[in-house]
C-alpha positions as CSV (number, residue, x, y, z in Angstrom):
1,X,-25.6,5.8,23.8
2,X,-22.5,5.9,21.7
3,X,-24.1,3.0,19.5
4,X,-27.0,4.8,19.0
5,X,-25.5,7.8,18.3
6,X,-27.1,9.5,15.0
7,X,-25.9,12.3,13.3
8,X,-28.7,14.2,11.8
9,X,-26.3,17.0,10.2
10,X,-23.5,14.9,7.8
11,X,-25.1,13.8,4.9
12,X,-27.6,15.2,4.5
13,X,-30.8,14.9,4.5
14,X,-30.3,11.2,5.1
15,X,-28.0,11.8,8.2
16,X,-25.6,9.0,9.4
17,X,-25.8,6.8,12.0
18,X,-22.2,7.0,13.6
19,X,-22.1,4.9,16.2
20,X,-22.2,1.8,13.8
21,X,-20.4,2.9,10.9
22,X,-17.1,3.7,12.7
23,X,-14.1,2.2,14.2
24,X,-14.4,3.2,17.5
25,X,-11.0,1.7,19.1
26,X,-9.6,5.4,19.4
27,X,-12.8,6.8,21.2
28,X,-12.1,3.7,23.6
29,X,-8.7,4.4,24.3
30,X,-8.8,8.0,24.4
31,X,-11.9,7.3,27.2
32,X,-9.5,4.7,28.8
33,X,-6.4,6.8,29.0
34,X,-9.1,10.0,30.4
35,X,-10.3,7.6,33.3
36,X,-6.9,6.8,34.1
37,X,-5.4,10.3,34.2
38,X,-8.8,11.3,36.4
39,X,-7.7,8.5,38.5
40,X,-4.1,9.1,39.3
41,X,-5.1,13.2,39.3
42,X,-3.9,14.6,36.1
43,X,-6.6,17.3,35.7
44,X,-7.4,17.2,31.7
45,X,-11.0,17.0,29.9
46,X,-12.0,14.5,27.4
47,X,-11.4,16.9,24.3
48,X,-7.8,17.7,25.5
49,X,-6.9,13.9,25.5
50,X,-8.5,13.4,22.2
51,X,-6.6,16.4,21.0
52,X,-3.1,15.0,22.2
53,X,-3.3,11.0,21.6
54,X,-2.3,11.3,18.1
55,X,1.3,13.3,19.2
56,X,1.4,10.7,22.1
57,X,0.7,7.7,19.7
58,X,3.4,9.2,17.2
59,X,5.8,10.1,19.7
60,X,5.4,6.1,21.0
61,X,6.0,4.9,17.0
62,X,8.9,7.0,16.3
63,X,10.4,5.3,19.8
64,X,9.5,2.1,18.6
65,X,10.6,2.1,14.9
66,X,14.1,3.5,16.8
67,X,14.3,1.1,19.1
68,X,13.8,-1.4,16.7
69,X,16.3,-0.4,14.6
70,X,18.6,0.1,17.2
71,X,18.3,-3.9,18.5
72,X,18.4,-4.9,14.8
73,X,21.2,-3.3,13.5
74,X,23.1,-2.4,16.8
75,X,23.7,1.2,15.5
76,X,22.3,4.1,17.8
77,X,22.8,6.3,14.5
78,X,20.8,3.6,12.7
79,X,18.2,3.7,15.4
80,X,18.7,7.5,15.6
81,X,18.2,7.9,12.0
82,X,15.1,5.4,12.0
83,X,13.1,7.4,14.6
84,X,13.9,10.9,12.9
85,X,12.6,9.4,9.3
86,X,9.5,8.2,11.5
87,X,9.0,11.0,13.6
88,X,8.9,13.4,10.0
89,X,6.8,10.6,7.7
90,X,3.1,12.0,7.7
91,X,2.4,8.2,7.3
92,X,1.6,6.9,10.8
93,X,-0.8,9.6,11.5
């Protein structure tokens, strides 16, 4: 269904079909991260996961890029500083 998927109201009057003109990798994973919340019993919806996977995913970067730093340079301030400049760039969202 999600392949077929054709939005009749975006462009107008042609419409768009969506499900093929898309990346759908963050549908996926938010889908795959819902199923596995509904499975150890974390009650959320579908739209509340979609809603919070982009903090999540920048929370997980700005641990990363500070972690990173941190094993390169062997500074916690580096790695401290690394994951502040990170966590405030608009860049990785």
């Amino acid at each position: 269904k999600f392949f077929t998927w054709f939005d009749y109201m975006s462009w107008y009057p042609l419409g768009r079909p969506v499900g093929t003109t898309i990346y759908p990798g963050m549908q996926f994973t938010s889908v795959g991260i819902f199923h596995t919340l509904k499975w150890l019993g974390v009650p959320m919806t579908l739209n509340d996961v979609c809603c919070y996977v982009p903090c999540w995913f920048g929370v997980l970067a700005s641990l990363c890029t500070g972690f990173m730093a941190y094993e390169s340079s062997a500074s916690a301030s580096a790695g401290a500083a690394a994951a502040l400049v990170m966590s405030s760039s608009p860049c990785p969202t």
